[in-house]
C-alpha angles and dihedrals in degrees: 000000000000104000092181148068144193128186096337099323133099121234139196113234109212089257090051093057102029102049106005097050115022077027085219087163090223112166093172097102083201091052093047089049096054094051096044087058091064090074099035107088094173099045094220085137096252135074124245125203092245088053088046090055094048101052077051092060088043083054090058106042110100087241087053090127098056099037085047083050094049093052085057094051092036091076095169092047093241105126094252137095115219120196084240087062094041090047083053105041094051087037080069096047126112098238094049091069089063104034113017113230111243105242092184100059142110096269094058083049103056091054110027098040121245091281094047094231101116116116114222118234111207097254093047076051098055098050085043092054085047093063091029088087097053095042082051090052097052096048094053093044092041085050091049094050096080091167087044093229095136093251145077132198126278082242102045086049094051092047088048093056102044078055105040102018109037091118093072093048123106117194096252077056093050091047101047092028088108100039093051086043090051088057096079123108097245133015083256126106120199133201092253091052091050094049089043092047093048099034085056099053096045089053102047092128087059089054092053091048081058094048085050100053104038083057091058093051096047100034097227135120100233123027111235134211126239112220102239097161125027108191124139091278090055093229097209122187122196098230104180090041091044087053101053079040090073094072076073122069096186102066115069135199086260097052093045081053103054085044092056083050097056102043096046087042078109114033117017102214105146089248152046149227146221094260091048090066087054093054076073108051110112112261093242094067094053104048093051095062096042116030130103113257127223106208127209111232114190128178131173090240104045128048116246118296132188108226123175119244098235079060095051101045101033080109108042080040090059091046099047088049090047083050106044087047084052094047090051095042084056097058101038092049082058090048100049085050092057095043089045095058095033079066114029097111090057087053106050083053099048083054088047094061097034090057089056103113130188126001106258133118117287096013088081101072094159133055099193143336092279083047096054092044096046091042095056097037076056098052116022101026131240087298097064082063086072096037103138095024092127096067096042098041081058096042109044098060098065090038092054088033089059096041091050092037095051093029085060100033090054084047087060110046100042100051111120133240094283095058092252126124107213115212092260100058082042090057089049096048097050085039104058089039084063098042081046087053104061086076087085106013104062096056079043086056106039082052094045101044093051095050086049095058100044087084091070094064103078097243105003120135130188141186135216089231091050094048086058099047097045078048107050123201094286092043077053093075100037105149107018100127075067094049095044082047091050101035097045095060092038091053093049097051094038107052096047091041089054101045086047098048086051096084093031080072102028114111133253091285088049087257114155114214131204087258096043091053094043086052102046082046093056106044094044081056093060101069099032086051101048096034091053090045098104092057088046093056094051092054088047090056093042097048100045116084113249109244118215110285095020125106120263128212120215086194155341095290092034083056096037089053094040097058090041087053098048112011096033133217091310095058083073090071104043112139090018102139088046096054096039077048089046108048097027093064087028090061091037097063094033087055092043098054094043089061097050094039087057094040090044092043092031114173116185102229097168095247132098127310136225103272109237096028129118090255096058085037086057100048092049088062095044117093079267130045123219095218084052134103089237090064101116103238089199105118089223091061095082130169114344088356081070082080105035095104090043086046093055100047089047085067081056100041101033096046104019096240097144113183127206111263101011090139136134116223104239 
């Protein structure tokens, strides 16, 4: 995005950052140069890369609204805000067109001194701009009151904030404004009503915090209200709401009101939900996080041409997919590998029990799972326990590499518009990982499982590279009809039961722990084991060589038929706590390490984070929250720029400066 250069450096123009790049669609020069000037620190008129970084570190402090306010304000650059800079910067707002601003009163006094001449520090700024929208509030009221009643007509406040206030006004605000507005008792609106009206809609993330957190604290999905006053306005106050609403001073009974107006003007149900407080978020907000960009490409030989984002970063977008599946194939080869080592010697003995065939005397080697481990530790030492672990050590990373790879990256594509991913589209996803996987499981468990039987046979000794050649590449994949049969369904109940146990076992702050993973991990890995263990048989028996007198199986139903006839249903589920013992605490700790690898070796790749993690905390106490609609979708906006447009329109929505033009193309 930087068009320019400059001794050897390449620069951002305004324009470049403003509209090319936050896409912001600002045609006011004067706006774009405000706003530009918020990044330039050294008001040269261009942005340098070190500039750009640092108002990506701003955007991520927890203060990032008011110091991207004061830079506004701070229009030299000398950190200090003189009256001359806050005359000018509200002389360009929006409200002031319709009701000036008075310079001479109380409010510049207080802060500027009566002779104006006081300098401003940050932190005086932060608790002015505080007050600065409710001083804003009362000038524009006070102006409209022409009687000086200390009211104005339902007509005449609709009409002033369509004018002053539009920039607060979603479209679900703009279409029930009137009828809300028709609700009060009389056609009077007071001062109280209209603070409470506009405090409420620029403060609409603090109201969802509160949803959030009253449904915490009553366990339910949607917070009722209780009926106090039944009157032929059905005064309804949100009890439960208004009472997690006092651990902020800032909304009032009023305001909570007004907010249960708004989100039941369709549908009068006595509560709300989580997607009725976003009917309420301003459009500019959302629109910066979800619209489609047109990006500015100049160059010194062709003339300016408008290009559409998806056309200039096709490219970069391939290669940061390819990376970042790169990146995840990397650290899930090195957690399978983990899980897969931490649980060898369950599994030897799960194959051990499941190769047992027939019921006659001397078939039967092993009475029960206790009985296999103690016998070959026994016979053949602990490090019979491990016999077959090469194969498997090699295998199994790029087995468990390509299920999480594919598991996330399905996750990923087939989220809706909304950003969720319903249970359908979860079970698709897991599924097809585990049906990607057999590429490479099925040739690492024929090898395995042969090398775990060979125990059995007094003096034989056998090789992974024997096993191969005798093999052969198409011996390689006997049975996997059976393992597609058994990984397909394990991989759809596992990875949805484990996304949806996380939270079950975060903390309070929604923070997800080594032992909570490894617990959700677990515990997701006990149904999708025990319920997959008839396929799992069937491959077993497929995959091990006969030996002379056993039974031997031409296929999946020859086998099927064959273990009902002479072993019986239970046969089915031969090995079945070892395996449910084995995978659940294998894919616990697979799962496990592949989290904290990606949180310890964490690579923004613009895409979505681990829930529960440190990245997806941090971004819930920055200004704008990852799991919220403000969050920009566009790939370029990474780390704090994903909430530069956000940013912008908070200085719009928290302290009521509205700019011309500050407004977002739907």
């Amino acid at each position: 995005y930087a068009r320019n250069q400059s001794e050897g450096e390449k620069l951002m123009s305004y324009q470049d950052f403003v509209n090319d790049y936050l896409g912001l669609g600002i045609t006011d020069e004067n706006v774009v140069k405000l706003l530009g000037g918020c990044v330039d620190n050294s008001k040269n008129g261009s942005i340098s890369f070190s500039e750009f970084c640092a108002l990506e570190l701003l955007l991520c402090s927890a203060d990032a609204y008011y110091k991207l306010a004061f830079r506004l304000f701070d229009t030299k650059g000398d950190g200090v805000i003189t009256f001359d800079q806050f005359k000018y910067i509200l002389s360009c707002s929006v409200a002031n067109r319709v009701a000036p601003f008075n310079f001479e009163g109380e409010f510049v006094k207080r802060y500027f001194g009566e002779k104006r001449n006081r300098q401003i520090t940050y932190l005086e700024f932060s608790e002015m701009v505080k007050h600065l929208r409710h001083e804003l509030n009362m000038q524009i009221f006070r102006q409209c009151d022409n009687d000086s009643s200390g009211s104005i007509t339902g007509h005449a406040f609709t009409e002033l904030m369509m004018k002053t206030r539009e920039e607060l006004l979603s479209s679900h605000v703009k279409q029930n404004l009137r009828k809300v507005v028709a609700s009060v008792t009389s056609d009077k609106i007071n001062f109280a009503y209209y603070s409470a009206f506009t405090d409420l809609l620029s403060d609409v993330d603090i109201i969802e915090e509160i949803f959030i957190r009253a449904t915490e604290n009553f366990s339910k999905d949607t917070v009722t209200k209780e009926l106090m006053n039944e009157s032929d306005l059905f005064l309804i106050f949100p009890e439960e709401f208004l009472q997690t609403a006092q651990l902020y001073s800032q909304i009032t009974p009023l305001e909570v009101d007004i907010l249960f107006r708004f989100c039941e003007s369709n549908n009068w149900t006595g509560s709300i939900s989580r997607s009725d407080i976003h009917k309420l978020i301003p459009d500019n907000l959302l629109h910066g996080s979800n619209r489609s960009i047109s990006n500015t490409v100049i160059t010194k030989q062709e003339p300016q041409q408008t290009v559409s984002q998806d056309t200039t970063n096709s490219s970069g977008g391939f290669l940061r997919d390819i990376a970042e599946n790169v990146y995840r194939f990397t650290l899930g080869s090195i957690a399978g590998a983990v899980g897969a080592t931490a649980v060898y010697p369950i599994d030897l003995v799960k194959t051990r029990l499941q190769n047992q065939r027939g019921k006659l005397v001397g078939e039967v080697m092993y009475k029960n799972s206790f009985d296999c481990f103690v016998r070959v530790v026994k016979v053949e030492g602990f490090f019979g326990l491990y016999r077959g672990l090469l194969p498997q050590f090699i295998g199994v990373a790029p087995e468990k590499a390509i299920k999480l790879t594919v598991n996330d990256l399905l996750r990923d594509k087939l989220r809706n518009k909304d950003g969720q991913l319903p249970l359908l589209n979860e079970i698709i996803s897991g599924g097809t990982a585990g049906g990607c996987q057999v590429v490479f499981t099925n040739p690492l468990e024929i090898v395995k499982i042969r090398l775990q039987v060979a125990g059995e046979v007094p003096g034989l000794r056998l090789s992974a590279v024997q096993v191969i050649r005798d093999l052969g590449l198409v011996g390689l994949y006997k049975g996997a009809r059976a393992c597609f049969l058994r990984d397909i369904p394990f991989s759809a109940i596992y990875f949805p039961s484990y996304a949806h146990l996380k939270p079950v076992f975060a903390d309070k702050d929604g923070s997800n722990g080594p032992t909570s993973l490894l617990t959700a991990a677990a515990l997701a890995g006990a149904p999708a084991a025990s319920l997959s263990t008839p396929a799992d048989v069937i491959k077993t028996r497929l995959q091990v060589q006969a030996r002379k007198g056993q039974t031997t199986y031409t296929g999946i139903i020859d086998c099927a038929q064959k273990l009902l006839k002479q072993e019986g249903f239970r046969a089915f589920w031969k090995g079945a706590p070892a395996r449910v013992f084995r995978s659940s605490p294998q894919f616990g700790v697979t799962l496990v390490t592949y989290e904290l690898l990606q949180r310890y070796l964490y690579v923004d790749f613009g895409g979505s984070v681990p829930s529960g993690s440190p990245m997806a905390l941090a971004s819930q106490s920055s200004p704008v929250s990852l799991g919220s609609p403000y969050i920009s979708r566009n790939p370029d906006h990474i780390g704090g720029m994903k909430l530069a447009v956000a940013s912008f329109a908070g200085i719009e929505t928290k302290f009521g400066i509205a700019l011309p033009k500050f407004k977002l193309p739907s």
